[in-house]
C-alpha positions as MATLAB code, in Angstrom:
seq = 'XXXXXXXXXXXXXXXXXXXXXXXXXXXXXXXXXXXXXXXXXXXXXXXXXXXXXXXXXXXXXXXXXXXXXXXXXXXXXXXXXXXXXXXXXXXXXXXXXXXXXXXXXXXXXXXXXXXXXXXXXXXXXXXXXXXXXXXXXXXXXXXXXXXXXXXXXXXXXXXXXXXXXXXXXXXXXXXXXXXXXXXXXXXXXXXXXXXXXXXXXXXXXXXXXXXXXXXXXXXXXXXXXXXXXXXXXXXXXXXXXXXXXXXXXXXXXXXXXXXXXXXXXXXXXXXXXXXXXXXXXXXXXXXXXXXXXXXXXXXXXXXXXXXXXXXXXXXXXXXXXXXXXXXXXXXXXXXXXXXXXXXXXXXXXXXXXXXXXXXXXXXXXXXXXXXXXXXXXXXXXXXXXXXXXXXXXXXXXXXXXXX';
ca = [
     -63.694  -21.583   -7.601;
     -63.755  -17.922   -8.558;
     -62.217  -17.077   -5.217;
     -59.588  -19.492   -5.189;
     -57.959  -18.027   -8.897;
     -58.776  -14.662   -7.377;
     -56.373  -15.685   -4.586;
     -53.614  -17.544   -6.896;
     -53.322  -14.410   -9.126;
     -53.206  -11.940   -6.174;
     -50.522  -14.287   -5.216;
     -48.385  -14.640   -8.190;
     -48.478  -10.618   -8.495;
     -47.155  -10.375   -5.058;
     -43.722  -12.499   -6.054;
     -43.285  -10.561   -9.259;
     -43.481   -7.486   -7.588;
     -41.116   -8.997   -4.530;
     -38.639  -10.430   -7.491;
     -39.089   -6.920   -9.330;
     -37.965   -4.930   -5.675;
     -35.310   -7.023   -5.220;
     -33.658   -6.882   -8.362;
     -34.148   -3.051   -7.852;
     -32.339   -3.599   -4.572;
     -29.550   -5.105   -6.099;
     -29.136   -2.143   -8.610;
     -29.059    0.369   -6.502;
     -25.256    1.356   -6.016;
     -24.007    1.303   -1.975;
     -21.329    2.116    0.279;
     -20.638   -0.241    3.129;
     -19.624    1.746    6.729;
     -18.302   -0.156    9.196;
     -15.882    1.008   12.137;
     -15.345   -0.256   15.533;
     -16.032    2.517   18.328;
     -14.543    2.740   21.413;
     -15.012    5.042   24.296;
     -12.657    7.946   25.998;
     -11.471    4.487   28.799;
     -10.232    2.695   25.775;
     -13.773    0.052   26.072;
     -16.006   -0.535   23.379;
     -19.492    1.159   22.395;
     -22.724   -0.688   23.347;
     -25.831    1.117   22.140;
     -27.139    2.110   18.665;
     -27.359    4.906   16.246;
     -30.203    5.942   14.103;
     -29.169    7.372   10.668;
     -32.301    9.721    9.131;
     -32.088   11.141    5.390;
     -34.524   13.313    3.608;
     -35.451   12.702    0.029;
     -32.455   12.988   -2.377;
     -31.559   11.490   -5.942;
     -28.038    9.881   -5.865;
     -25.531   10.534   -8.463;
     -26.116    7.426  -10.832;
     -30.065    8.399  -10.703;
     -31.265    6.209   -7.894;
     -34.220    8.349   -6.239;
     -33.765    8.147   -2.626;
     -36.804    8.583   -0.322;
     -37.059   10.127    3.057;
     -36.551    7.388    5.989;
     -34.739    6.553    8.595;
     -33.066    3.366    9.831;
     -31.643    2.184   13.248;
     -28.160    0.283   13.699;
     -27.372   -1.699   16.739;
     -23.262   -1.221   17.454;
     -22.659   -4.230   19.813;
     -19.065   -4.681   20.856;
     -18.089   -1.769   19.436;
     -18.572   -3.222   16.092;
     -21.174   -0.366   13.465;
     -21.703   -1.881   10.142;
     -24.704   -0.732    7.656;
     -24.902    0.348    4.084;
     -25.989    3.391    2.711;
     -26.773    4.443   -0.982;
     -23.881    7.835   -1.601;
     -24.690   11.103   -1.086;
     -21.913   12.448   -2.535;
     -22.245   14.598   -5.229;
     -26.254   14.038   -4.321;
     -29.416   16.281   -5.938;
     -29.829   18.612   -4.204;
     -26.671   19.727   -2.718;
     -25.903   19.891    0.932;
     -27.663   16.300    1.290;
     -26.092   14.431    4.480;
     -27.178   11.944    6.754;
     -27.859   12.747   10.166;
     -26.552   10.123   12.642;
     -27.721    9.931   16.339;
     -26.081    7.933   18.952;
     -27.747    6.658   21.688;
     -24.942    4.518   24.041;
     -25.784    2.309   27.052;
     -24.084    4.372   29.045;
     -26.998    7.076   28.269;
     -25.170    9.265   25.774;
     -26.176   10.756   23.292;
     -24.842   12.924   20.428;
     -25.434   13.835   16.452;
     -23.107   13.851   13.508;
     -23.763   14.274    9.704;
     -22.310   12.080    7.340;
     -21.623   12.580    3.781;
     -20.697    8.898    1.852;
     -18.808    8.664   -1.130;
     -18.884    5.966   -3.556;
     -16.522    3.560   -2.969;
     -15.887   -0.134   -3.557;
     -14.055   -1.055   -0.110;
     -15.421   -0.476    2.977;
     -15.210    3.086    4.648;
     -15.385    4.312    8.562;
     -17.041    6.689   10.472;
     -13.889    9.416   10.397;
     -13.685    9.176    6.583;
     -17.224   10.226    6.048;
     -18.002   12.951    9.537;
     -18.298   16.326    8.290;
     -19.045   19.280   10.392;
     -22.685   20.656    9.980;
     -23.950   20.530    7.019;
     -23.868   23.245    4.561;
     -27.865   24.823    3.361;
     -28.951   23.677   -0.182;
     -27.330   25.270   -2.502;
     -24.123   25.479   -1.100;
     -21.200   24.306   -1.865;
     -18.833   21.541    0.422;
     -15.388   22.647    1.264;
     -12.571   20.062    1.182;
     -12.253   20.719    4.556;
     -15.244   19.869    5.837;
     -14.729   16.098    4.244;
     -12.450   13.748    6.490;
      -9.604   12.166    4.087;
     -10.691   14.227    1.238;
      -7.931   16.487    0.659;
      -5.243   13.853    1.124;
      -7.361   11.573   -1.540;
      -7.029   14.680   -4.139;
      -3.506   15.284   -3.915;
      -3.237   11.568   -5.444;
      -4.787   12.485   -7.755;
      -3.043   13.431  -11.247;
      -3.295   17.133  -11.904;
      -3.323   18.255  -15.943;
      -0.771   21.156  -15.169;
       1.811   19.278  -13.500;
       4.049   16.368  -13.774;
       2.489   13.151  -13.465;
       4.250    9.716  -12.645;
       2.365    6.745  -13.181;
       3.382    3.375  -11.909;
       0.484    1.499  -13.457;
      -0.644    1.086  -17.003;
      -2.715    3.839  -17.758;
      -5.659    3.569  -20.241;
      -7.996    6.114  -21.593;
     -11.492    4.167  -22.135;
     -14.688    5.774  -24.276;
     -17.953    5.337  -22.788;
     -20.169    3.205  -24.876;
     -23.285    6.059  -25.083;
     -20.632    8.364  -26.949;
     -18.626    5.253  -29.121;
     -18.159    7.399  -31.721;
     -17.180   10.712  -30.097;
     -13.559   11.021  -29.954;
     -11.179    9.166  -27.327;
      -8.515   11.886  -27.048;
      -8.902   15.489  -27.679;
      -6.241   18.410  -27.515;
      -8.135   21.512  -27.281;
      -6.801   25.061  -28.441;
      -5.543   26.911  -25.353;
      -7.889   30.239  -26.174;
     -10.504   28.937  -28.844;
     -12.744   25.915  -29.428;
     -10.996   24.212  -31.741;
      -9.430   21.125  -31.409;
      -7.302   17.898  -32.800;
      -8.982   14.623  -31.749;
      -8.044   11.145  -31.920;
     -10.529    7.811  -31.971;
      -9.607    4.293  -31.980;
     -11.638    1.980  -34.528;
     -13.240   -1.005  -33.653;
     -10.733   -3.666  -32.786;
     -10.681   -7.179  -32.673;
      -7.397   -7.585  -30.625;
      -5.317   -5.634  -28.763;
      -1.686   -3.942  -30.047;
       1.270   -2.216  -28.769;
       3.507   -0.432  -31.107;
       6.977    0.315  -29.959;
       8.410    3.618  -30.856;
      11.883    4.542  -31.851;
      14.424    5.183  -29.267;
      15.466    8.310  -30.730;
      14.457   10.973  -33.161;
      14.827   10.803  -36.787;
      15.975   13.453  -39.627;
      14.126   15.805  -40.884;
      11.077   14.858  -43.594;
      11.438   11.915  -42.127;
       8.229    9.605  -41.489;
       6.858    6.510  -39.074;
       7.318    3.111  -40.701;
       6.447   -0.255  -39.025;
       8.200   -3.741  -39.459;
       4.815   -5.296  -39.602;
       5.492   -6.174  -36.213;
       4.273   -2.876  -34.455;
       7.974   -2.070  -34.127;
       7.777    1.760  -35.668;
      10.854    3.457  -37.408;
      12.018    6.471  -39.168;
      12.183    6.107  -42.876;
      11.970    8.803  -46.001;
       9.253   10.246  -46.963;
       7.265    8.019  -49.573;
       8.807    4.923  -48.765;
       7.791    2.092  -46.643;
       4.637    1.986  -48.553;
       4.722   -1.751  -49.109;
       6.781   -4.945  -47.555;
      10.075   -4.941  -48.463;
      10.813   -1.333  -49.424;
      11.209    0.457  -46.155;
      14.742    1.206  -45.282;
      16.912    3.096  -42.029;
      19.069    6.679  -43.156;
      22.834    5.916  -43.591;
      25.391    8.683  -42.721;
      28.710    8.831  -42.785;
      30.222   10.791  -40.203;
      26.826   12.534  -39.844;
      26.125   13.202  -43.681;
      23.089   11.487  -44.858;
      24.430    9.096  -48.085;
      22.611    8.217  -51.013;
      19.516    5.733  -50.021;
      18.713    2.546  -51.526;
      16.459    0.509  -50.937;
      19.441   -2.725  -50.277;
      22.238   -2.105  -47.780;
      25.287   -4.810  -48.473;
      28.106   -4.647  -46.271;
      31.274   -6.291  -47.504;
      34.790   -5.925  -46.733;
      35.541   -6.251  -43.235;
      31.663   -5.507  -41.595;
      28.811   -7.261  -41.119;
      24.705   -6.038  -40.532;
      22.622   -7.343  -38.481;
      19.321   -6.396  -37.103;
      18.902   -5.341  -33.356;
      14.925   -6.227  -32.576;
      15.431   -4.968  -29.294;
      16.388   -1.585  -30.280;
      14.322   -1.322  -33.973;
      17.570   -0.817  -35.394;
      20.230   -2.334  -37.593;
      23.823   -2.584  -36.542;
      27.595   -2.699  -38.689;
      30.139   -4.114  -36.740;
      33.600   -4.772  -38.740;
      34.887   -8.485  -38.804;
      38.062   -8.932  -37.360;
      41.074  -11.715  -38.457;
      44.103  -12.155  -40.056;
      42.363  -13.382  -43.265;
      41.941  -10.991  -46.329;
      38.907   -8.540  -46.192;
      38.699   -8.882  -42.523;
      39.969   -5.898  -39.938;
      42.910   -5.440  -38.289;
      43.010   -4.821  -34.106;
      45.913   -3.142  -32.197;
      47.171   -6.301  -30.541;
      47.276   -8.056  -34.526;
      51.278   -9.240  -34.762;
      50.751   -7.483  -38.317;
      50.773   -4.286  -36.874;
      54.131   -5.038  -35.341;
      58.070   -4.880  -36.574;
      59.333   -7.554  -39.290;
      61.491   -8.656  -36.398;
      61.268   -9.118  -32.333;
      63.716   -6.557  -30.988;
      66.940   -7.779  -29.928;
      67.963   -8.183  -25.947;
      70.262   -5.697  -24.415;
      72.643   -6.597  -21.601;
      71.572   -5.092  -17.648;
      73.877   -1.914  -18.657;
      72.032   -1.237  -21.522;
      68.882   -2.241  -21.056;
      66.575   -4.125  -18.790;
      66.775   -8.219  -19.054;
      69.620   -7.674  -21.763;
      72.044  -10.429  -22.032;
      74.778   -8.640  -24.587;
      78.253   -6.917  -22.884;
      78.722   -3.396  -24.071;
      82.358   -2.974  -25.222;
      83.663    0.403  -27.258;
      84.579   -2.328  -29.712;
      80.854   -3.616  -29.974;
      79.542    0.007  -30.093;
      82.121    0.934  -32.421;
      84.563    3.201  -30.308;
      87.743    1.223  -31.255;
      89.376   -0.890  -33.902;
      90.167   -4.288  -32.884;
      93.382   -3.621  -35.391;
      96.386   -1.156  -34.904;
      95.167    2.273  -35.064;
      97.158    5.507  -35.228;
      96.562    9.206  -33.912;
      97.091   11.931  -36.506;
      96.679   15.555  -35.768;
      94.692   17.629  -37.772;
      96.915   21.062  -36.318;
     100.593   21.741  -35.955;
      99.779   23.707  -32.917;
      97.600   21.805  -30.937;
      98.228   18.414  -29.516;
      97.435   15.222  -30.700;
      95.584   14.050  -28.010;
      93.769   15.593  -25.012;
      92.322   13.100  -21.873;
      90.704   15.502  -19.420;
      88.747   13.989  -16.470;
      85.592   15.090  -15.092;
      85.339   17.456  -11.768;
      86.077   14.985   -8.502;
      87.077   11.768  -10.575;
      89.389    9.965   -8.557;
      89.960    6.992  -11.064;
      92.998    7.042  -13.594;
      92.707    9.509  -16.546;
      94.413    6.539  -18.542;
      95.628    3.066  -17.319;
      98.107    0.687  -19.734;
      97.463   -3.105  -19.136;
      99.151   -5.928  -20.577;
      97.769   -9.087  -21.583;
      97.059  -10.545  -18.842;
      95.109   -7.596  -17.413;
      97.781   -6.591  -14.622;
      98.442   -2.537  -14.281;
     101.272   -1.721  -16.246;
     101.372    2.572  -15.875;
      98.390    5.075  -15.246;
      98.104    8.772  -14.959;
      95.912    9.755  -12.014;
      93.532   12.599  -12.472;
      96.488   15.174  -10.449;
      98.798   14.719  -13.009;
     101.171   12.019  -11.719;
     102.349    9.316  -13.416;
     103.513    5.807  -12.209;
     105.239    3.249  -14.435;
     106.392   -0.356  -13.756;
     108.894   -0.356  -15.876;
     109.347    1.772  -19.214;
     112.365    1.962  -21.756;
     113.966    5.357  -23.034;
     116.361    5.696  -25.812;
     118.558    9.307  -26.422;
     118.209    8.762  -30.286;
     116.939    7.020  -33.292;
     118.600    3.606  -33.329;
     120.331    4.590  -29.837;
     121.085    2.155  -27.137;
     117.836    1.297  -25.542;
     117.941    2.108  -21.469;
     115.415    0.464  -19.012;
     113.992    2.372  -16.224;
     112.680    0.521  -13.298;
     109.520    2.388  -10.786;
     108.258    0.499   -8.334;
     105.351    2.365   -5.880;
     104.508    0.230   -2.941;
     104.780    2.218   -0.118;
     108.689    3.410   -1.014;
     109.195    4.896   -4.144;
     112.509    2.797   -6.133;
     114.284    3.877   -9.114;
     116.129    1.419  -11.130;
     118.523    2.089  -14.408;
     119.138   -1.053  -16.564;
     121.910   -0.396  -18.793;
];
């Protein structure tokens, strides 16, 4: 009876200590290789390599032991996982790989595996020989490292991020700072630390800057804006700086707009806006194509020789160049004559042309001089017999005396 509890307890040990391994097991932090391997003639590998280690203590603490282990690559196909080395106690730990093919060769490489979530190959963790304890591992002598660095953000340049960016504390220091700005040649700093939150907020700044002694106000929203110093203390008495034409103007705590404009707010853009009203109606604003802004009457229409589209005739009468009455001539100088009709250089139409009233040429002088006269009467002296005189030019010049 003795023997048999003996037995069960032995038993029951074993598990817990077979539960208690694998739960250790499943701790322990691991990088999966696995690569396909083909020869120089383009055919897969057959054969298998045996990875060795000495003793080593990863970097999350896991204490490594010295051992080996042997991995069959069939098809080509190597897949095992290995606890990382990188970064390892001491340094200069690497795994030693040695190949063994069907084919009967055989060869030696040292790895060095990083800690990584996905899956990694052969080429991204071959390094040449590796370096003595002590020393230190060049980027070089890691495949894919330096490429992997120079995505990485570096403090002294520009960085461009794509993807939301967020600075986390780790829980062993919660109440050591999140951000710090260090002095550039002391030890002094300016730190910031987020409080314990029970939900998550984004606060939107202001698109621009504000004026001077200005401060950070929010909506209550986590919309921030610039208002004066002092207020904004409470809901309600926050308010925007007015200018006019630049010049800050006397702040209140209500802004009414009357008169032609109208405020609204602008959520998108934390800001409120004045735009004037327009119409025709009192207090309302005037645009440039408003019929006020034009003449008390539409202009009047023009004939084609006047203006475009115009349907009037220009006469001297309409323009005020004659008197539709009797008119006479008067000189203003006994010694210069009463009137003067010069032409213009190379006119060939009469200086002057008499019509009757029907329209048909009665005399005209041309521009050399001549004159021409269908008929004309002459008398010697006052109250003297009148005499007619008859010229007729068509083609033959006649002369005619009526008596």
């Amino acid at each position: 009876m003795r023997k048999t509890e003996s037995w069960g307890l032995r038993l029951l040990m074993l598990v817990i200590a077979l539960i208690s391994l694998g739960r250790d097991a499943q701790t322990i932090q691991k990088t999966r290789i696995q690569d396909t391997l083909f020869n120089a003639d383009g055919s897969t590998a057959q054969g298998s390599v045996t990875i060795e280690w000495k003793g080593f203590t990863a970097a999350d603490g896991s204490t490594i032991t010295t051992n080996s282990l042997r991995v069959r690559i069939v098809q080509g196909v190597l897949l095992t996982d290995l606890v990382p080395n990188e970064n390892a106690t001491p340094s200069g730990t690497a795994y030693q790989a040695t190949y063994l093919l069907n084919n009967g060769t055989r060869f030696v490489e040292n790895w060095v595996v990083p800690e990584s979530a996905a899956a990694v190959t052969v080429s991204d963790i071959r390094i040449g020989q590796p370096p003595p304890p002590g020393s230190v591992i060049s980027i070089s002598q890691v495949s894919g490292l330096n490429s992997s660095l120079n995505n990485k953000a570096e403090l002294d340049q520009v960085n461009v991020f794509t993807a939301e960016q967020i600075i986390r504390k780790s829980s062993a220091t919660s109440t050591d700072p999140l951000l710090t700005f260090q002095d550039e040649t002391g030890t002094n700093s300016v730190s910031f630390r987020i409080p314990t939150l029970g939900a998550s907020t984004v606060y939107t700044l202001p698109v621009s800057d504000g004026l001077p002694s200005q401060q950070l106000a929010t909506d209550g929203n986590a919309n921030l804006f610039w208002s004066a110093a002092g207020s904004g203390a409470e809901a309600g008495t926050s308010y925007e700086i007015f200018q006019d034409s630049g010049a800050a103007v006397t702040q209140r705590n209500v802004a009414n707009f009357t008169n032609g404009l109208t405020a609204f707010d602008n959520v998108g853009q934390t800001r409120t806006e004045v735009e004037p009203v327009y119409g025709t109606a009192a207090g309302t604003v005037t645009e440039g194509n408003d019929p006020r802004l034009s003449g008390a009457r539409n202009p009047l229409v023009h004939a084609s020789t006047h203006a475009s589209g115009g349907t009037d005739v220009i006469t001297p009468g309409s323009i005020g160049a004659l008197k539709n009455s009797n008119d006479s001539i008067i000189s203003t100088s006994a010694g210069a004559p009463v009137l003067i009709v010069r032409e213009i250089t190379g006119q060939a139409a009469s200086i002057q042309e008499w019509r009757d009233g029907a329209g048909d040429l009665l005399a005209h002088i041309t521009p050399q001089g001549s004159g021409f006269f269908r008929e004309m009467g002459l008398a010697t002296k006052l109250g003297g017999t009148v005499v007619s005189q008859f010229f007729q030019v068509d083609g033959l010049n006649r002369f005619d005396i009526l008596g």
